[in-house]
C-alpha positions as CSV (number, residue, x, y, z in Angstrom):
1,X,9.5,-16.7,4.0
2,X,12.0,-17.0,6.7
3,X,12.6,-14.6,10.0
4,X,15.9,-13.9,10.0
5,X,17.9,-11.3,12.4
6,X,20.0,-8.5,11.0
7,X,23.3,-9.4,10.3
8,X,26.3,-6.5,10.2
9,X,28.5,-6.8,7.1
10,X,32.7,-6.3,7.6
11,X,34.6,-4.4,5.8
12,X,33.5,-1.4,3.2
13,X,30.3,-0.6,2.6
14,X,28.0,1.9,0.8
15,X,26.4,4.7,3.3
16,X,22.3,2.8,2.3
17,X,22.8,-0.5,1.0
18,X,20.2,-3.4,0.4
19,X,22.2,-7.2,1.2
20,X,20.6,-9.9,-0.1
21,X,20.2,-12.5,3.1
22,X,18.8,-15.9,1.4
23,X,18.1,-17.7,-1.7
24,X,20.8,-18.1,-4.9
25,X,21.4,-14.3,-4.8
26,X,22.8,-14.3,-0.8
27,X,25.2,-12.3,-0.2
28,X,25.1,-9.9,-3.0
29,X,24.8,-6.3,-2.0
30,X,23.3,-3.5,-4.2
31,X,24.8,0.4,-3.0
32,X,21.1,2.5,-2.6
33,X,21.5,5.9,-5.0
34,X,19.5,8.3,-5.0
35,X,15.7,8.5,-3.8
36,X,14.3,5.4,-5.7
37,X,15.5,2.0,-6.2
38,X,13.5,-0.9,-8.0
39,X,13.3,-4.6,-7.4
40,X,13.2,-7.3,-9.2
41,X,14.1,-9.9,-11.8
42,X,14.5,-7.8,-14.9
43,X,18.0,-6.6,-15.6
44,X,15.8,-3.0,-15.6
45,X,15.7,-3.0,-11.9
46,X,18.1,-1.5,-9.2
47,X,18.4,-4.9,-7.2
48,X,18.3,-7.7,-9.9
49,X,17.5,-10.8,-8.6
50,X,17.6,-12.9,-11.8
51,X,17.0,-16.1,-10.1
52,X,14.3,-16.0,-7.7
53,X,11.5,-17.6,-9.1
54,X,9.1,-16.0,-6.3
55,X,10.2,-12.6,-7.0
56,X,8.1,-10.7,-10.1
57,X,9.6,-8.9,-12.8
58,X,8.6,-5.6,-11.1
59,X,8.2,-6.5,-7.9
60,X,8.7,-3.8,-5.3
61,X,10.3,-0.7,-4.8
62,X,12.3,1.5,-1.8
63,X,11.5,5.2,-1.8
64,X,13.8,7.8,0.3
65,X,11.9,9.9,2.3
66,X,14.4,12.0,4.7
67,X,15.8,9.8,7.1
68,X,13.9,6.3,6.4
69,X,12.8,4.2,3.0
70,X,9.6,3.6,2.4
71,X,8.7,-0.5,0.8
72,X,6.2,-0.5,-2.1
73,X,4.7,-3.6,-3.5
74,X,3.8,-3.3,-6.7
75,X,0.4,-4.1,-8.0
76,X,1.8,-6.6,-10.2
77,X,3.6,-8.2,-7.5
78,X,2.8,-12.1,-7.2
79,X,3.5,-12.7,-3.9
80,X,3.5,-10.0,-1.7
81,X,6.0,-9.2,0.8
82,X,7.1,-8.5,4.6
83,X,8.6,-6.0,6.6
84,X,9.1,-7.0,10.3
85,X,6.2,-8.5,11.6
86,X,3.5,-6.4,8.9
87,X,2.5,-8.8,6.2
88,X,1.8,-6.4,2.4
89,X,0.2,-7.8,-0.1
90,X,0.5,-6.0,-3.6
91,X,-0.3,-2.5,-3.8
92,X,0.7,-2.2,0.2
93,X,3.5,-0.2,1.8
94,X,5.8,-0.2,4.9
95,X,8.1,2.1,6.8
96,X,11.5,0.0,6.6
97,X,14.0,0.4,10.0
98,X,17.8,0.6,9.5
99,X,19.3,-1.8,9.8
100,X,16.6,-4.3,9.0
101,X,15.3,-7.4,7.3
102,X,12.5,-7.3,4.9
103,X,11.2,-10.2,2.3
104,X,9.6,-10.9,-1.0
105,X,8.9,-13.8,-1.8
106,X,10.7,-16.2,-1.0
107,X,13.8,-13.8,-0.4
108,X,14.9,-11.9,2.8
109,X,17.0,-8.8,2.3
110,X,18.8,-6.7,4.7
111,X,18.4,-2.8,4.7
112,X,21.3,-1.3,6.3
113,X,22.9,2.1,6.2
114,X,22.1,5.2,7.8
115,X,23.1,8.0,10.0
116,X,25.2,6.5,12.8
117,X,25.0,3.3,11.9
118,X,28.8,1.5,11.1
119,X,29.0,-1.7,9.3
C-alpha cells in the first residue's frame, strides 16, 4: 500500500465523490449517492474496480452517517485495508475524514466532498 497526500481535482465534481488515486483504475471517479456505496470488483458494486487483483469481489463498503462516512471491511475481504494511519483487517471499521485517502489492497482512493469543501 502506498501513503499518498490528498490531491484536489479541477473542474466539476459531484458534492461526495470517491477518486481512485493508484493502480489501472487511477483517475476514475465514482459520484457517492445516497447513504451506502459498495466496493469492489464485481460489476454489482458502486466503485467497480475490475482490475485490481488485490481488491475482493465484495470488498468494502462507505456508510453515510450525518456529516462523515464510515469504511467497512468486509468479512470476506482478502486483504484488509487502511484509513490514515489505522490499519483494518476484515470485519474492521474506520471513521473516513474529507478530503482524505484511504486503501484496499493494493489501491489508494481519495474521499472528497463535503460541506465547505471546493474541488
Amino acid at each position: 500500500m502506498t501513503n499518498q497526500q490528498p490531491k484536489r481535482r479541477s473542474g466539476n465534481t459531484p458534492a461526495d465523490y470517491v477518486e481512485v488515486l493508484s493502480g489501472p483504475e487511477d483517475g476514475k471517479v465514482f459520484e457517492l449517492r445516497g447513504d451506502l456505496a459498495t466496493i469492489g470488483r464485481e460489476a454489482d458494486n458502486d466503485i467497480c474496480v475490475p482490475l485490481e487483483l488485490s481488491i475482493s469481489r465484495h470488498h468494502a463498503r462507505l456508510v453515510k452517517d450525518d456529516d462523515h462516512y464510515r469504511l467497512e471491511v468486509l468479512n470476506d475481504a482478502r486483504n484488509g485495508g487502511r484509513a490514515g494511519a489505522q490499519s483494518l483487517d476484515p470485519g474492521q471499521t474506520a471513521i473516513l475524514q474529507r478530503p482524505g485517502v484511504f486503501e484496499l489492497g493494493n489501491v489508494s482512493f481519495l474521499l472528497g466532498g463535503g460541506a465547505g469543501w471546493q474541488g
